[in-house]
Steps between C-alpha positions, in 0.01 A plus 500: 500500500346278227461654171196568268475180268429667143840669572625139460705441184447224330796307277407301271848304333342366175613387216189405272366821355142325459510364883603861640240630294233288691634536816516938449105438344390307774597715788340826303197248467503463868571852608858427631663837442794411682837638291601209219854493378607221321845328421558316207777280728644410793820689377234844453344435833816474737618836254201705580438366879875586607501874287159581699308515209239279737361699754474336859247311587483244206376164404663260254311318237743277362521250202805235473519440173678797340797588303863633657410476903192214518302540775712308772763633395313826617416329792837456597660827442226650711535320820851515438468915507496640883247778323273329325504111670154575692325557206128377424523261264240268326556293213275506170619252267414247257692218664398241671839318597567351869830629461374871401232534811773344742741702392326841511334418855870438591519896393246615779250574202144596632307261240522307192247486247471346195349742232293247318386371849381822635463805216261731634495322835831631590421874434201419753727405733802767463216706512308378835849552651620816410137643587596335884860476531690729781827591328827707610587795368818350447580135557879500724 
């Protein structure tokens, strides 16, 4: 059974106040009412997906350059966790580094995008797919 997509959460893991602003604008703009939570860190994010604070189904939105638990650092203690390594997970970040793209494709990431590359492009697309996207109720 596949489940209703604006019962989709949506995580965004955020450090820049400013840039989670205009992310959380943009989707209102665009009539995404999809639930937003947002982390601060990788360190929050991991906290809050493994206490259940994240209700199942969920999509990441994840930056890599934050404080405490970066974003591949994320990246690693997910797929490293038997409950949470199938997680939807695209990258929104500011870098542009070979190294940074390799390394989070190496993490079974969904996309990476490159927020001064795409702004509201992105949200077009995240849109576009969770108005078509067949999801589980729970991913096993």
């Amino acid at each position: 059974m596949t489940t209703d997509t604006k019962n989709i959460t949506l995580l965004l893991i955020e450090d820049d106040d400013i840039d989670a602003m205009a992310i959380t604008r943009s989707l209102k703009k665009m009539n995404v009412s999809n639930p937003l939570i947002r982390a601060c860190d990788g360190l929050e994010a991991i906290e809050l997906l493994r206490s259940g604070a994240i209700p199942s189904p969920f999509i990441i939105l994840l930056d890599l350059q934050m404080p405490r638990l970066n974003g591949l650092g994320f990246l690693e203690e997910v797929r490293q966790d038997p409950t949470l390594e199938k997680s939807i997970i695209f990258v929104l970040t500011t870098s542009k580094s070979d190294e940074d793209v390799s390394a989070s494709y190496k993490k079974n990431i969904a996309g990476y995008f490159v927020k001064d590359q795409v702004g509201e492009r992105f949200l077009d697309m995240l849109k576009g797919y969770l108005d078509i996207i067949h999801f589980p109720e729970k991913l096993n």
